[in-house]
C-alpha positions as CSV (number, residue, x, y, z in Angstrom):
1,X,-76.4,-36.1,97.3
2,X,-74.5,-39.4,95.7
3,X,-73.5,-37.1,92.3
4,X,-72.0,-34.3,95.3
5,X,-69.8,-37.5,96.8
6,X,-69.2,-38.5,93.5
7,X,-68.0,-35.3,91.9
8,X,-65.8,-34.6,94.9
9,X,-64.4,-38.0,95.2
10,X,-63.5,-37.3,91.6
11,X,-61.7,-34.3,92.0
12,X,-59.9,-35.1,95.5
13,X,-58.3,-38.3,93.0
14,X,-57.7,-35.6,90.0
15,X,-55.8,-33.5,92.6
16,X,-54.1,-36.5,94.3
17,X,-52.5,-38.0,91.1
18,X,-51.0,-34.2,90.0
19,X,-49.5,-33.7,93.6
20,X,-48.4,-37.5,93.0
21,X,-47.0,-36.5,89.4
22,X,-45.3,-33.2,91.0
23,X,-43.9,-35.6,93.3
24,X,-42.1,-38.0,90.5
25,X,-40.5,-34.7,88.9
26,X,-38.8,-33.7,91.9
27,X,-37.5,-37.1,92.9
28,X,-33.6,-38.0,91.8
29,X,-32.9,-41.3,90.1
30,X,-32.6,-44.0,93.2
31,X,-31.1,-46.7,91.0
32,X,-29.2,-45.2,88.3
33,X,-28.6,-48.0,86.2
34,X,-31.5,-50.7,84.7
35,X,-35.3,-50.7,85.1
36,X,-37.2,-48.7,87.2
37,X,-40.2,-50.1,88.6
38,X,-42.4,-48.8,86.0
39,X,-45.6,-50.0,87.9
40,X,-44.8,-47.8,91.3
41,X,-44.3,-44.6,88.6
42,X,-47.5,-45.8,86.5
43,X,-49.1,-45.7,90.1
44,X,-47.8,-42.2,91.3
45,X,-49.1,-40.8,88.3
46,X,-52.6,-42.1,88.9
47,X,-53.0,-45.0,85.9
48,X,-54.2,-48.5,86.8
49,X,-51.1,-50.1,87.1
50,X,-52.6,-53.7,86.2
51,X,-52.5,-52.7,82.1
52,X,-49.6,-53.8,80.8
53,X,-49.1,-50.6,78.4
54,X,-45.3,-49.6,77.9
55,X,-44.1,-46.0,78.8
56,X,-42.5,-43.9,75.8
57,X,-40.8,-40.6,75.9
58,X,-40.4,-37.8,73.9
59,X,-37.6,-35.5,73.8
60,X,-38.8,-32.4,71.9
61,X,-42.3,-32.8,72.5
62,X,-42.7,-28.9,72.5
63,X,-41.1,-29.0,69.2
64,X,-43.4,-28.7,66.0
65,X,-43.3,-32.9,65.0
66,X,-42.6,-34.0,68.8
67,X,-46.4,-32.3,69.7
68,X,-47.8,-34.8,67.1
69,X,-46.0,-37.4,67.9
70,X,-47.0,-37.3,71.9
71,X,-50.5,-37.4,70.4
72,X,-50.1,-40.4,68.5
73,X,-48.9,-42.3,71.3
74,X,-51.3,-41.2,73.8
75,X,-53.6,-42.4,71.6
76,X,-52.2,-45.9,70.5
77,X,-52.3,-46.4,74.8
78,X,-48.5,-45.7,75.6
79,X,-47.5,-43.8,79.2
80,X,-45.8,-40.8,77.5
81,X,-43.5,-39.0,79.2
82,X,-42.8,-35.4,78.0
83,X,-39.6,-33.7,78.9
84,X,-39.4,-30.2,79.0
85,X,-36.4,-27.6,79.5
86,X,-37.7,-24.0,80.2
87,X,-40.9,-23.6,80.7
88,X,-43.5,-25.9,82.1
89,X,-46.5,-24.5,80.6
90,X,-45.0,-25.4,77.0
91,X,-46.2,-28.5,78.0
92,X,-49.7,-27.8,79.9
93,X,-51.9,-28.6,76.8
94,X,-50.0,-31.8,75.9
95,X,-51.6,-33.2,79.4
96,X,-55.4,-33.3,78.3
97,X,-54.0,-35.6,75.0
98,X,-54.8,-38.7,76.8
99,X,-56.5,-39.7,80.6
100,X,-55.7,-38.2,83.7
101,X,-51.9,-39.0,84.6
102,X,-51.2,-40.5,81.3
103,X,-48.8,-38.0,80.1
104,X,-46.4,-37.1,82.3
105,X,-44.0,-34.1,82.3
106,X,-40.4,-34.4,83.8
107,X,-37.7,-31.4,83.9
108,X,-34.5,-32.1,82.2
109,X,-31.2,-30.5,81.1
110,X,-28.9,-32.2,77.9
111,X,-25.8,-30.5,80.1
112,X,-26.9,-32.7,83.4
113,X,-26.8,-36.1,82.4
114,X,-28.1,-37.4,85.6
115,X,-31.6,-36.1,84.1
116,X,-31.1,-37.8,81.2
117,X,-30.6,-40.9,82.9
118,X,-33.6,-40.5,85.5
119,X,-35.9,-40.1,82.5
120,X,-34.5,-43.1,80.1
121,X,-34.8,-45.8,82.8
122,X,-38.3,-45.1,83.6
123,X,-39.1,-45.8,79.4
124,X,-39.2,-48.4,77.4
125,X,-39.1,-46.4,73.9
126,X,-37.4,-43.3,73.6
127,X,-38.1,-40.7,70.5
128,X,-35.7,-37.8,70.0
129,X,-37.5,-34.9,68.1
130,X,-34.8,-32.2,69.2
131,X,-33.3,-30.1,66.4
132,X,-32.9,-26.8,65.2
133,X,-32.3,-25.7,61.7
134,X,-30.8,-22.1,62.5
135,X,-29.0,-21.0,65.8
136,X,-30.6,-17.6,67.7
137,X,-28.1,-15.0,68.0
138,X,-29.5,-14.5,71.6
139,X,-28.6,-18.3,73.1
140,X,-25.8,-20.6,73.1
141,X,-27.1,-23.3,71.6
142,X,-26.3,-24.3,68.1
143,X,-27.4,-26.5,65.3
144,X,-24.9,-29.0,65.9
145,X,-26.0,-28.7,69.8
146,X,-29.6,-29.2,69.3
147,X,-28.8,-32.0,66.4
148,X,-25.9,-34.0,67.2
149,X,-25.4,-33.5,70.8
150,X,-28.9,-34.5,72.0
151,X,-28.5,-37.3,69.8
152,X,-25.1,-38.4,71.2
153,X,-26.4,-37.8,74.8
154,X,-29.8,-39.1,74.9
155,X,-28.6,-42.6,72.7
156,X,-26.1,-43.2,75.0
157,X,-28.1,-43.0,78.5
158,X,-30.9,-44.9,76.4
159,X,-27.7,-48.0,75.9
160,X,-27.0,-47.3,79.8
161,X,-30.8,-47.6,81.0
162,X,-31.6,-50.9,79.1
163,X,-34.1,-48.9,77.1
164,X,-35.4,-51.6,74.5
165,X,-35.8,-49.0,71.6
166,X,-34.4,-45.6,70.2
167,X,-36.0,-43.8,67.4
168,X,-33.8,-40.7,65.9
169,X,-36.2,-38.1,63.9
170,X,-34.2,-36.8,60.6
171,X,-34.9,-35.9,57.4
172,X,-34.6,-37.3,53.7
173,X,-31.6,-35.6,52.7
174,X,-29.7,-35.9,56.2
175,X,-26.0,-36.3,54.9
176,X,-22.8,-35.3,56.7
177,X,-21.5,-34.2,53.5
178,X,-24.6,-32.0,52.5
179,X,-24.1,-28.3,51.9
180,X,-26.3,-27.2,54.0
181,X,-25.4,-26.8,57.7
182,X,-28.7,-28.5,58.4
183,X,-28.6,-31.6,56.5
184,X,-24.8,-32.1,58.0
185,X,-25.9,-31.9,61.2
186,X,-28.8,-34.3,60.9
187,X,-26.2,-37.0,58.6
188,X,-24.0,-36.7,62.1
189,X,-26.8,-37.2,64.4
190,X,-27.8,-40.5,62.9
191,X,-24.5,-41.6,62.7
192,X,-24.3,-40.9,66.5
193,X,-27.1,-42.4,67.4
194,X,-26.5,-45.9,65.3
195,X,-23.1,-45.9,66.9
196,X,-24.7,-46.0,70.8
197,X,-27.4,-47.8,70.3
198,X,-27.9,-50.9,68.3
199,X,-31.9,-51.0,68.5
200,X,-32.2,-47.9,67.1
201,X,-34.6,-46.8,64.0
202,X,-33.9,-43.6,62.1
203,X,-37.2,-41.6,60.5
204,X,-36.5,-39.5,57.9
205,X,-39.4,-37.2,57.0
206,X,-39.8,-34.9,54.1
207,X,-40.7,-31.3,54.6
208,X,-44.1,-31.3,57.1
209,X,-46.5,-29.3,57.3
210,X,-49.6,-28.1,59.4
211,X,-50.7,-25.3,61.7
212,X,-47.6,-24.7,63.5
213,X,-45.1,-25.1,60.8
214,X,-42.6,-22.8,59.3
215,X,-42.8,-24.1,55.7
216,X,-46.3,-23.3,54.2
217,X,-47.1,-20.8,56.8
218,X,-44.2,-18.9,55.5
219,X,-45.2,-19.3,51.8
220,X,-48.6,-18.0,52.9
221,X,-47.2,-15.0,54.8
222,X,-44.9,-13.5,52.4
223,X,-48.0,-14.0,49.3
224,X,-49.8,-11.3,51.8
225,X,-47.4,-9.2,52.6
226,X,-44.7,-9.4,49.5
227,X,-45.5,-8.4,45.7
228,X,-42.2,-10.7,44.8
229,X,-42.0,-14.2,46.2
230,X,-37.6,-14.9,46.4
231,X,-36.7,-18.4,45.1
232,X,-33.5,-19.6,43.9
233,X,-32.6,-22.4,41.3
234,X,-35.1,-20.5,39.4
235,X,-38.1,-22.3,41.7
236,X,-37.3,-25.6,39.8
237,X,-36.2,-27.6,43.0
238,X,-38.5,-29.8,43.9
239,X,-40.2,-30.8,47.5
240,X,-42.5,-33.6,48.5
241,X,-44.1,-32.1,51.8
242,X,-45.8,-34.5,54.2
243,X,-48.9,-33.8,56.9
244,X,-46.9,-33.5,60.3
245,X,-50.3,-35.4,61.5
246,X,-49.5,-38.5,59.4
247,X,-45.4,-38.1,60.6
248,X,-46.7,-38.1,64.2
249,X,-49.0,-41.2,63.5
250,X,-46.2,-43.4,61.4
251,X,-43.9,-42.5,64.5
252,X,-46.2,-44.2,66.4
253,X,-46.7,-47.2,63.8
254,X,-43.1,-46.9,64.0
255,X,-43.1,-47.6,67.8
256,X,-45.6,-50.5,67.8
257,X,-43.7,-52.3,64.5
258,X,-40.8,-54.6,66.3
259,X,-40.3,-55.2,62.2
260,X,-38.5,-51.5,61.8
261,X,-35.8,-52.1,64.2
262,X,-32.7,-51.6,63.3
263,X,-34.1,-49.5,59.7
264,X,-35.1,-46.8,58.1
265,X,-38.6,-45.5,57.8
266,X,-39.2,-42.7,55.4
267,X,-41.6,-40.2,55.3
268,X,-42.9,-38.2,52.2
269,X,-46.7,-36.9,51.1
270,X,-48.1,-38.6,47.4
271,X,-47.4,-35.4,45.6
272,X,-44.5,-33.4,44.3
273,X,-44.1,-30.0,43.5
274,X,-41.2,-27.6,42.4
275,X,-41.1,-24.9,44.5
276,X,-42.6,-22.5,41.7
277,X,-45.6,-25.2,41.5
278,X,-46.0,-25.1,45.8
279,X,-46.0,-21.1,45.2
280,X,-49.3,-21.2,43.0
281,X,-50.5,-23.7,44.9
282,X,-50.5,-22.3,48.5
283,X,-51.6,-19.0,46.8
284,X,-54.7,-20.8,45.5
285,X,-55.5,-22.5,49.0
286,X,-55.7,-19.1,50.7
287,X,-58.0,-17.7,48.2
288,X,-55.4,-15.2,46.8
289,X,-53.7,-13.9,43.2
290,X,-50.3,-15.8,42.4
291,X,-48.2,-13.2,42.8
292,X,-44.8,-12.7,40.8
293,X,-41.3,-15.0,41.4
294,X,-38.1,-13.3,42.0
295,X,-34.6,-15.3,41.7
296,X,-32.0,-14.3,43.8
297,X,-28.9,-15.9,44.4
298,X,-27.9,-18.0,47.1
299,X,-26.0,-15.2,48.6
300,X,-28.4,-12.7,48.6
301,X,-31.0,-15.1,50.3
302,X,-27.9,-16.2,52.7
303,X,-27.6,-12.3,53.8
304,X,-30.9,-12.0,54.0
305,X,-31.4,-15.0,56.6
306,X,-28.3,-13.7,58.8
307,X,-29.8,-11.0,59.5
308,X,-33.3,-12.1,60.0
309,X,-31.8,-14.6,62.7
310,X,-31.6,-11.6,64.7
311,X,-35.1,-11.8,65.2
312,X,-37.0,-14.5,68.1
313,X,-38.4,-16.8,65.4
314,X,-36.7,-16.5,61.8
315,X,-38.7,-17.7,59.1
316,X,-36.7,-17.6,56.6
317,X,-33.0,-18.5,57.9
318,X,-29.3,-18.4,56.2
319,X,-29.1,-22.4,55.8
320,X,-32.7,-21.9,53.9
321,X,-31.5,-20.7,50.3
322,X,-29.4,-23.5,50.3
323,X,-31.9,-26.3,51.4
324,X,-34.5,-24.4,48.6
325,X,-31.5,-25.4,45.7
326,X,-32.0,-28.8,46.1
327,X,-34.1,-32.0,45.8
328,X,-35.9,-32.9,48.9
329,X,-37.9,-35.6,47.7
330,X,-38.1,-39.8,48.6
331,X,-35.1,-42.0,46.7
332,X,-36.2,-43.4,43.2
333,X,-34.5,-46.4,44.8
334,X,-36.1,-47.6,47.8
335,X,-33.2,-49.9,49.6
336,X,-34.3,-53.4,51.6
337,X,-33.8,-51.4,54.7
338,X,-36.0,-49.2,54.0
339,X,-39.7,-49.0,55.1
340,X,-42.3,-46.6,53.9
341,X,-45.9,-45.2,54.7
342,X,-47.3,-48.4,52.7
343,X,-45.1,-50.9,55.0
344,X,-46.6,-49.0,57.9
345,X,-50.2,-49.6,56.6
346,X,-50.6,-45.9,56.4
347,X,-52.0,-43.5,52.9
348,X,-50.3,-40.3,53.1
349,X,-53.3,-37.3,53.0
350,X,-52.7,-35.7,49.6
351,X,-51.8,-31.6,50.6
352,X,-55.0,-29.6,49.2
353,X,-57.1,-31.3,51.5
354,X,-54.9,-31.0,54.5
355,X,-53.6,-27.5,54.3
356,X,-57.0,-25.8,53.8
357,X,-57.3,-25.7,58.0
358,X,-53.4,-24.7,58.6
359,X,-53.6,-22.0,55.8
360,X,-56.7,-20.6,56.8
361,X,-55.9,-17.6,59.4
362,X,-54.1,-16.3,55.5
363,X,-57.2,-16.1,54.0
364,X,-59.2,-12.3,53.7
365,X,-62.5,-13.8,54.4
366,X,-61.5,-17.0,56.7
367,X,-63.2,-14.4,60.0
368,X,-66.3,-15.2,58.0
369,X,-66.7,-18.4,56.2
370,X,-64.9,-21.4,54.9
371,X,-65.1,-21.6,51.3
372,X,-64.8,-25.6,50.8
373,X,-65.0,-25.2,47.1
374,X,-61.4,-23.4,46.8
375,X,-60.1,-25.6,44.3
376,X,-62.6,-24.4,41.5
């Protein structure tokens, strides 16, 4: 009898808190400039409001690093709230990464600012994961709106709210001048977002890489399916990928170390390859034959990607040739600005042992067993 009360005292405050939560998405901003009473919203969403934990959101947290991230910070204790744009259930599974009203989802739009604003006062740390590294024919936003203008935007409402931090995600060879369309927009968007905000820290991450990623995955897919694998700079570029799991934790060190405001902090894994070298490797991860390299020339690889942008999800994109003729590794140099995984406390995961689980579903016999001795 006292486990029936118990059990259904349990579940009427499990469905209280998520019509509570339902309630603080719907609601408009009442004071639209400073603080928000973060214990009333730490209450509507069911968490003890006498801990003193901060609340951090995540722009992008559907996005392939901003999942990770949300993780991290659930983890490390932080109220995280998750914005989303189109579809709520994008977001369903990000809800059971910590306790019950812990992470919290809120609509928003970058075109109505007012959402923007509602979500910013209500944090303390904001991380903005947004950005797209090819436009889809079939919507209207581009690279430099999913880059620069969420940036621009989100910064500036973050200077407006009082927030006390900003973190911009980017990448190592973010560079207004860079020839890739990619790489410019990223250079802009930091320069955006150090010009709104003076607390803010950019991240610059080398290529990640895990389940969900379009990088190995993409390596693996076309050694199944293609005799030839296309590179250009005859595979001699070089790459230092990174675990997104270890981005999404150093975000998070990131968040909790008041010593990286106002710097740098960038991300790369302890080994590099050319691309030839990340070929043979990835082929040897999911059990298979190296198969041959073609090069092609930028152009070819350009057309190719134009027309494969036609598609929903475009692995291989027009900006990609480019980015694949090109060093994307850390700086020989590091600058005093600059903080890396050792400042952070963290030991990047070296990639053989942490692309065995992401790489498995490209493996003949991974319905059937896990050969752990791959490597001999």
């Amino acid at each position: 009898m006292n486990k029936t009360c118990r059990l259904a005292n349990s579940i009427k405050k499990v469905s209280s808190s998520f019509h509570q939560v339902s309630d603080i998405k719907t609601n408009t901003i009442t004071k639209r400039f400073g603080r928000q009473d973060i214990d009333a919203f730490r209450s509507a969403a069911g968490v003890n409001t006498h801990t003193t934990f901060p609340v951090a959101t995540v722009f992008g947290c559907t996005g392939f690093v901003g999942r990770y991230v949300v993780a991290a910070l659930a983890d490390a204790g932080y109220q995280v709230i998750t914005p989303w744009r189109r579809n709520e259930f994008d977001i369903v599974n990000q809800r059971s990464m910590g306790d019950v009203g812990q992470v919290v989802a809120m609509r928003f739009d970058l075109k109505r600012y007012d959402s923007i604003l509602d979500i910013c006062a209500r944090s303390n740390v904001v991380i903005n994961c947004i950005g797209r590294d090819h436009k889809r024919i079939f919507d209207n936003v581009t690279v430099y709106n999913s880059n620069v203008e969420s940036a621009e935007i989100i910064s500036r409402a973050c200077k407006e709210t009082n927030v006390d931090r900003f973190i911009q995600l980017s990448l190592l060879n973010a560079d207004k001048n860079s020839e890739s369309e990619y790489w410019k927009q990223k250079g802009l968007a930091e320069e955006a977002a150090l010009s709104n905000f003076d607390n803010t820290t950019i991240v610059r991450s080398a290529n990640a890489y895990g389940t969900e990623d379009g990088f190995l995955n993409l390596i693996a897919k076309q050694i199944r399916i293609f005799p030839l694998i296309p590179l250009t700079q005859k595979g001699q570029a070089k790459v230092q990928p990174v675990f997104v799991g270890d981005v999404g934790r150093a975000v998070a060190r990131t968040v909790l170390n008041s010593r990286t405001v106002g710097k740098t902090v960038e991300l790369a894994g302890p080994e590099v390859f050319t691309w030839s070298q990340l070929v043979d490797t990835v082929a040897r991860i999911i059990d298979e034959k190296p198969g041959g390299k073609v090069m092609i020339p930028e152009i070819v690889g350009q057309l190719v990607g134009y027309i494969n942008e036609y598609t929903h999800t475009p692995g291989w994109t027009s900006d990609l040739p480019i980015r694949m003729s090109f060093d994307h590794v850390l700086p020989k140099e590091k600058p005093q600005n600059v903080m890396r995984f050792e400042d952070l406390g963290m030991t990047p995961v070296i990639l053989e042992e942490a692309a065995l689980e992401p790489l498995s579903r490209w493996r003949r016999k991974a319905d059937y067993f896990m050969d752990v001795n791959y490597k001999n």
